[in-house]
PyMOL commands that place a pseudoatom at each C-alpha (Angstrom):
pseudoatom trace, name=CA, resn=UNK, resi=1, chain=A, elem=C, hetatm=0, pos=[-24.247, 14.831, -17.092]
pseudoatom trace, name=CA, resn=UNK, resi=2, chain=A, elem=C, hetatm=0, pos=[-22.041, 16.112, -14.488]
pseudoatom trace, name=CA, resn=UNK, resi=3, chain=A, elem=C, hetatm=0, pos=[-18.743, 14.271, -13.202]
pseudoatom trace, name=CA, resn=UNK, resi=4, chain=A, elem=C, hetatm=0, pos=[-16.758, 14.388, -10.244]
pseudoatom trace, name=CA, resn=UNK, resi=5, chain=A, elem=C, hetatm=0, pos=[-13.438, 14.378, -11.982]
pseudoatom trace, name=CA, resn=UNK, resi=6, chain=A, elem=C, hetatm=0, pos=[-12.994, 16.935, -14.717]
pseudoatom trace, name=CA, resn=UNK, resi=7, chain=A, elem=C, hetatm=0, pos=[-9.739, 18.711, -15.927]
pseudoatom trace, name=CA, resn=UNK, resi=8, chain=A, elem=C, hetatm=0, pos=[-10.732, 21.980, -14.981]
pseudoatom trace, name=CA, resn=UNK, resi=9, chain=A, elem=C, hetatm=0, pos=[-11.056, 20.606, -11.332]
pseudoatom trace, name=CA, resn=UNK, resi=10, chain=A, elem=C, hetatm=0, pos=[-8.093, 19.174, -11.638]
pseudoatom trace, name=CA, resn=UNK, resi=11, chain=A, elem=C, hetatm=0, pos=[-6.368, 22.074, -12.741]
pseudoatom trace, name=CA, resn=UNK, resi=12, chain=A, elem=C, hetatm=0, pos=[-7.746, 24.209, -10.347]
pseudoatom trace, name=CA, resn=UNK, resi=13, chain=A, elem=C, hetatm=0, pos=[-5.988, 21.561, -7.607]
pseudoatom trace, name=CA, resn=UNK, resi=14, chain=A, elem=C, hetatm=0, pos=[-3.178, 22.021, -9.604]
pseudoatom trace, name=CA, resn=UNK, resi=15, chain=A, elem=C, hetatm=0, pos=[-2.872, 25.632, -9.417]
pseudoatom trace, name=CA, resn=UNK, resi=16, chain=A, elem=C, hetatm=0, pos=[-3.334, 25.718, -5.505]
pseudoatom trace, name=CA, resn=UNK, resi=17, chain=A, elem=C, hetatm=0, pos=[-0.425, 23.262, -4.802]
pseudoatom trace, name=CA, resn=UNK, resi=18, chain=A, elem=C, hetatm=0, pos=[1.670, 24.367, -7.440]
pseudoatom trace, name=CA, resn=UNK, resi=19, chain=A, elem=C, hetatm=0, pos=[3.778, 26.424, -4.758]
pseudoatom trace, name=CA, resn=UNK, resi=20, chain=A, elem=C, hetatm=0, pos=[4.679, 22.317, -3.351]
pseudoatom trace, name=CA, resn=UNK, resi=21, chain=A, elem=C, hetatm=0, pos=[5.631, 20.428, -6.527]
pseudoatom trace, name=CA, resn=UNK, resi=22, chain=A, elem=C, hetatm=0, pos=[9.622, 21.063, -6.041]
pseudoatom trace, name=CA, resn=UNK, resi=23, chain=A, elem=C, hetatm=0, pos=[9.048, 20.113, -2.479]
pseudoatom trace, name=CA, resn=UNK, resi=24, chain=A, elem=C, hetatm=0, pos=[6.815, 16.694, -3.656]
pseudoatom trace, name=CA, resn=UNK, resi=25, chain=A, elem=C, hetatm=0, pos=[9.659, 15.723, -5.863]
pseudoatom trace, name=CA, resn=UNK, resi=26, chain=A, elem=C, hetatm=0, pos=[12.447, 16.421, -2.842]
pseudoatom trace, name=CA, resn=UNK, resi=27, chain=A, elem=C, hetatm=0, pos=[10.611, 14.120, -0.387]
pseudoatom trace, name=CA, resn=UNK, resi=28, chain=A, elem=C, hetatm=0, pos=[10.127, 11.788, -3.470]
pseudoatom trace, name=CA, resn=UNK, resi=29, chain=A, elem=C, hetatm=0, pos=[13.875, 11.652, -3.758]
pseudoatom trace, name=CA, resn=UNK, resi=30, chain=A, elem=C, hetatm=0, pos=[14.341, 11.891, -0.457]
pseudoatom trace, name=CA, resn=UNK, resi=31, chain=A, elem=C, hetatm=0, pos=[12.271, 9.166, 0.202]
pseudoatom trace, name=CA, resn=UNK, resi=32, chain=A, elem=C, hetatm=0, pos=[13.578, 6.739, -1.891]
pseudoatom trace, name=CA, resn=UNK, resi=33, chain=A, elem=C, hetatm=0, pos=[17.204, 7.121, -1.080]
pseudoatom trace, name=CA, resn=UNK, resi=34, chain=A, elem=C, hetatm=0, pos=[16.501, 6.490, 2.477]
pseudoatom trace, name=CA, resn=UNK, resi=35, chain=A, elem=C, hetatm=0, pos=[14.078, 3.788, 1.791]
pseudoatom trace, name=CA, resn=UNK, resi=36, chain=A, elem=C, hetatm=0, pos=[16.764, 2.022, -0.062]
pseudoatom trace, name=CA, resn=UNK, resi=37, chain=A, elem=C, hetatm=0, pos=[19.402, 2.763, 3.107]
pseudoatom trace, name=CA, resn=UNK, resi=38, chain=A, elem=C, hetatm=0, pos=[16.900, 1.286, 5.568]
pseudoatom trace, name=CA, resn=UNK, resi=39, chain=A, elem=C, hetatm=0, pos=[16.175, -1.593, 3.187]
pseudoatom trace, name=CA, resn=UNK, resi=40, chain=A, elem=C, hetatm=0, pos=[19.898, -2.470, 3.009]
pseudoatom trace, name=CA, resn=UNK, resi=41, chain=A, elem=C, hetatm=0, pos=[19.304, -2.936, 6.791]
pseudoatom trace, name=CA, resn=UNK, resi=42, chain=A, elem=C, hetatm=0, pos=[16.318, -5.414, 7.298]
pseudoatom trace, name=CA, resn=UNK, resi=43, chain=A, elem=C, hetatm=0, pos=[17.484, -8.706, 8.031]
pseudoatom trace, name=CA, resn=UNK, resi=44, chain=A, elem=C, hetatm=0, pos=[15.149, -11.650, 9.546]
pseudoatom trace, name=CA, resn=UNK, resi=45, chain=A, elem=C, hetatm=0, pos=[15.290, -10.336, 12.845]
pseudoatom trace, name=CA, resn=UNK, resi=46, chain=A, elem=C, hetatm=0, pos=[14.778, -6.833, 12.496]
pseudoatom trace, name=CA, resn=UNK, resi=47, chain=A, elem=C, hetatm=0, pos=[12.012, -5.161, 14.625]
pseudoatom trace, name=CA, resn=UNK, resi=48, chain=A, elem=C, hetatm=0, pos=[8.476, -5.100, 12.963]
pseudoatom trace, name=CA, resn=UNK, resi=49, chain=A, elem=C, hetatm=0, pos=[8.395, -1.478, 13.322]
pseudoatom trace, name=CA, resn=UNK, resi=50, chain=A, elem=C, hetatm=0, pos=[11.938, -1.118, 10.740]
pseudoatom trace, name=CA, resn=UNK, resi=51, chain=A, elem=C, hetatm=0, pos=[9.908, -3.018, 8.448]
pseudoatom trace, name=CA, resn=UNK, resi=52, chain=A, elem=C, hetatm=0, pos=[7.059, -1.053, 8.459]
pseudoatom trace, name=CA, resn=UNK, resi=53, chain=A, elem=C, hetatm=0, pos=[8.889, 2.308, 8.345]
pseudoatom trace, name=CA, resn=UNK, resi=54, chain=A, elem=C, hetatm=0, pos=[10.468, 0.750, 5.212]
pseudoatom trace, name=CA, resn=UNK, resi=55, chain=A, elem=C, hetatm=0, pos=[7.192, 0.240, 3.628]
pseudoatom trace, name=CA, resn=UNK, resi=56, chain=A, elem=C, hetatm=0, pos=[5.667, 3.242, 4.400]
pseudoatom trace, name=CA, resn=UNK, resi=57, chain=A, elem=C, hetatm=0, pos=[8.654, 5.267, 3.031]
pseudoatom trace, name=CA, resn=UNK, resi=58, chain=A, elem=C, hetatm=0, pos=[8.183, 3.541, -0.178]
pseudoatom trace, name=CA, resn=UNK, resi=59, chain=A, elem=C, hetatm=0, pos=[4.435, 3.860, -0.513]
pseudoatom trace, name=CA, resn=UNK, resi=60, chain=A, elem=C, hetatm=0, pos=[4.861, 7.991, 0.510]
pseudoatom trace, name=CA, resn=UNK, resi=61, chain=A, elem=C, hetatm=0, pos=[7.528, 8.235, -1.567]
pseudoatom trace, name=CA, resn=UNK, resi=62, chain=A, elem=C, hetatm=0, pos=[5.578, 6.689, -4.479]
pseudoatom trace, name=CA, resn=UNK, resi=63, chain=A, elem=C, hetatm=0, pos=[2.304, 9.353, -3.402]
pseudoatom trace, name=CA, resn=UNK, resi=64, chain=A, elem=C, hetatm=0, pos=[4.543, 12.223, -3.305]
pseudoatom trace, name=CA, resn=UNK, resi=65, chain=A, elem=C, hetatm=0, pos=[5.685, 10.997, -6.457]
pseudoatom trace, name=CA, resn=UNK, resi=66, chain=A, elem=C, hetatm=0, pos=[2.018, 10.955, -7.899]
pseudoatom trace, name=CA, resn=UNK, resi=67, chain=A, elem=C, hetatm=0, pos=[1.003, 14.151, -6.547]
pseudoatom trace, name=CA, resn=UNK, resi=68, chain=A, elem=C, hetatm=0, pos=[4.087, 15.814, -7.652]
pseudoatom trace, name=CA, resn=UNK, resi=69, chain=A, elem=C, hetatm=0, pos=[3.412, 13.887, -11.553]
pseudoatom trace, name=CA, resn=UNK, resi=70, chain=A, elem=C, hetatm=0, pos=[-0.567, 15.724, -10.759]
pseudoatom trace, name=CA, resn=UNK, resi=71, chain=A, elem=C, hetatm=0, pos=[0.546, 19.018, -10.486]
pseudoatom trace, name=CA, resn=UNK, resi=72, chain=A, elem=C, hetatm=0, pos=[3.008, 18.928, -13.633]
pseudoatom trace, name=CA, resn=UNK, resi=73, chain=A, elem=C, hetatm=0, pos=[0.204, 17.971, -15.682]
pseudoatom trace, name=CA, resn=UNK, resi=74, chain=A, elem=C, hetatm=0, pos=[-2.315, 19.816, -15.000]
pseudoatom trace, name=CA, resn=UNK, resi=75, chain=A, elem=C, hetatm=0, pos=[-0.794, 23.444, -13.982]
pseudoatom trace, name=CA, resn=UNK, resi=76, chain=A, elem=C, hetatm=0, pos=[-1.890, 24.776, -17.371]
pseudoatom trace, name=CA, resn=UNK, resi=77, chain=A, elem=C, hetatm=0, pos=[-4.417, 23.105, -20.222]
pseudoatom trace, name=CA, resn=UNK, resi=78, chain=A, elem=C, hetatm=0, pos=[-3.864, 23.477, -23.417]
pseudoatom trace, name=CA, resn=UNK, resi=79, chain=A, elem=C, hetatm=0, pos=[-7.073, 23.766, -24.562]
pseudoatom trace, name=CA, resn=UNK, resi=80, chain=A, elem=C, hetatm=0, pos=[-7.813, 26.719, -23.098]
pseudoatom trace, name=CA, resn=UNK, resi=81, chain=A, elem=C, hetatm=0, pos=[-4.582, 28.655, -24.912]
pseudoatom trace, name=CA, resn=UNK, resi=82, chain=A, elem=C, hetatm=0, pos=[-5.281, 26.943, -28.239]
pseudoatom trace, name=CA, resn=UNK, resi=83, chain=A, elem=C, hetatm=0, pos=[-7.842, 29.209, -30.795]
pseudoatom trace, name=CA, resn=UNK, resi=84, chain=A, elem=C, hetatm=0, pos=[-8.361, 26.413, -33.573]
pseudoatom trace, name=CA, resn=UNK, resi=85, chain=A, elem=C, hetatm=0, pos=[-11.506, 24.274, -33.205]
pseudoatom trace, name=CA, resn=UNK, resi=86, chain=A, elem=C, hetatm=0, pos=[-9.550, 20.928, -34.227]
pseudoatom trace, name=CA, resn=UNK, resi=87, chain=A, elem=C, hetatm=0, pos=[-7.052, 21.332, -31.915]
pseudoatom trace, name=CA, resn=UNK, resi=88, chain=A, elem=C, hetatm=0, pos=[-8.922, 22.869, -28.842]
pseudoatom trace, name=CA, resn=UNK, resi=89, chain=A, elem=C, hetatm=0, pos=[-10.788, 18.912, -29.217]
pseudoatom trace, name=CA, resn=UNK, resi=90, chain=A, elem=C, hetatm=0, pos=[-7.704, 17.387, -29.851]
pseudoatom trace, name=CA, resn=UNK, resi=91, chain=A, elem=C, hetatm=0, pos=[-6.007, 18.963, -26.154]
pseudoatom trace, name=CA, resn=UNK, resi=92, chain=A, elem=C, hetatm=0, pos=[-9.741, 18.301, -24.750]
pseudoatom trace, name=CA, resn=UNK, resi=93, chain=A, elem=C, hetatm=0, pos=[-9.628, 14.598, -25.406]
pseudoatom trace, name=CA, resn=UNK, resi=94, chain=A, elem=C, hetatm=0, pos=[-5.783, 14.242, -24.065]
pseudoatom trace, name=CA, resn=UNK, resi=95, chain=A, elem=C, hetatm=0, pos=[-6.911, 16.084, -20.923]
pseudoatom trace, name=CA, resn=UNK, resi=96, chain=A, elem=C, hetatm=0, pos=[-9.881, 13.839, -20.456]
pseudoatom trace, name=CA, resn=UNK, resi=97, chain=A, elem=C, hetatm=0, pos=[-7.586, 10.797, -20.888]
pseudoatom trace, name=CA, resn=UNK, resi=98, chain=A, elem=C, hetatm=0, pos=[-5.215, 12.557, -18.190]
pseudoatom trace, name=CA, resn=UNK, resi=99, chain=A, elem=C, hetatm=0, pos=[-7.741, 12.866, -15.590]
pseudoatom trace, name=CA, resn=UNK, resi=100, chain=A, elem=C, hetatm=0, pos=[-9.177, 9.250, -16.303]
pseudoatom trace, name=CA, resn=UNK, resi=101, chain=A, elem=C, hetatm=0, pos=[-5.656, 8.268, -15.474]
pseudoatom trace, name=CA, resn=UNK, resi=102, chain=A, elem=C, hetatm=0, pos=[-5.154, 10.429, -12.561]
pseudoatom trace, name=CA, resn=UNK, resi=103, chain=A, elem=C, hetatm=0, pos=[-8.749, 9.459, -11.049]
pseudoatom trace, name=CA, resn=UNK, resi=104, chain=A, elem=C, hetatm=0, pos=[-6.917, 6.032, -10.588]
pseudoatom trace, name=CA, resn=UNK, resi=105, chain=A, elem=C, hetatm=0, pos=[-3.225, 6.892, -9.743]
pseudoatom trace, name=CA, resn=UNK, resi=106, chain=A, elem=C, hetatm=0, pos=[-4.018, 9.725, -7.130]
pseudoatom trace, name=CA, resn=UNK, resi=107, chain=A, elem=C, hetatm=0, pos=[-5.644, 6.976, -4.598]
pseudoatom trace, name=CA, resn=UNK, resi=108, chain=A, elem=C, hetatm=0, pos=[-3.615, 4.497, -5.556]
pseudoatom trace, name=CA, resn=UNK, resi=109, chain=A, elem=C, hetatm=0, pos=[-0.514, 3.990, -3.745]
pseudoatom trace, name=CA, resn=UNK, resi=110, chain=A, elem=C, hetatm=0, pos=[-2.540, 4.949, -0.255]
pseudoatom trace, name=CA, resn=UNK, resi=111, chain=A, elem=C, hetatm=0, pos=[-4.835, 2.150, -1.143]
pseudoatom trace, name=CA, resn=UNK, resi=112, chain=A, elem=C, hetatm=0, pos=[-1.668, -0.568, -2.137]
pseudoatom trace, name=CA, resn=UNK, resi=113, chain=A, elem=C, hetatm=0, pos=[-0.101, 0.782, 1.477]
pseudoatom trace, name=CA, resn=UNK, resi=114, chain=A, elem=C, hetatm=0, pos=[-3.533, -0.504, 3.050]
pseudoatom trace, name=CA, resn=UNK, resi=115, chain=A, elem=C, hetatm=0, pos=[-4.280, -3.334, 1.466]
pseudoatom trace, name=CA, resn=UNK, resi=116, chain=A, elem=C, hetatm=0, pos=[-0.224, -4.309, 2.044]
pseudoatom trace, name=CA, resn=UNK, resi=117, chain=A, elem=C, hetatm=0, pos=[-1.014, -3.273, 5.750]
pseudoatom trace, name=CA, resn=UNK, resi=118, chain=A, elem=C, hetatm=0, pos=[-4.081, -5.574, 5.887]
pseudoatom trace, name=CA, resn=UNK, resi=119, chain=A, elem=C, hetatm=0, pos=[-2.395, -8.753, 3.819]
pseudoatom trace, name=CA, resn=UNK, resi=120, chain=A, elem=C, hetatm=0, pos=[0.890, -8.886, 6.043]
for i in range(1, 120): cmd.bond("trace and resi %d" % i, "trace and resi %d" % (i + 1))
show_as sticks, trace
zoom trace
């Protein structure tokens, strides 16, 4: 059977942003500290636009976040270091559960930004 999502796929993303995961976790930071700023700011009659620039800082800071998490994890498996039989299936089975979890959380905070965008 042949998935979409495996951890060598994922670790081959990995690899080709790994040059942008200090730069991920800056606009993370980044992000935050000026979405809590602007936050301190919105009062009942602020602009819509403040508002939304507020959300949208959180939701990118949150994806940056995610992407940044994605490239820590899966720069390097272990499996493919390890020589022992037991524990080459024991790393296997971690990295499947890491890229189950990562299918989700990659979309996720794009999709929670659209759905907010639709709601409100």
């Amino acid at each position: 059977m042949k998935y979409w999502f495996t951890p060598q796929l994922f670790n081959h993303l990995a690899v080709s942003l790994f040059n942008y995961r200090w730069y991920l976790l800056l606009w993370s930071a980044f992000s935050f500290v000026l979405f809590m700023v602007l936050q301190q700011q919105v009062v009942s009659n602020t602009p819509t636009a403040l508002v939304w620039l507020v959300i949208f800082l959180l939701f990118a800071a949150l994806q940056s976040l995610v992407l940044a998490s994605f490239i820590f994890f899966f720069q390097t498996l272990p499996s493919i270091k390890e020589q022992q039989p037991f524990w080459i299936k024991f790393y296997k089975s971690i990295e499947w559960c890491e890229t189950i979890i990562f299918s989700f959380l990659l979309p996720l905070p794009m999709l929670l930004f659209v759905y907010a965008f639709i709601v409100i």
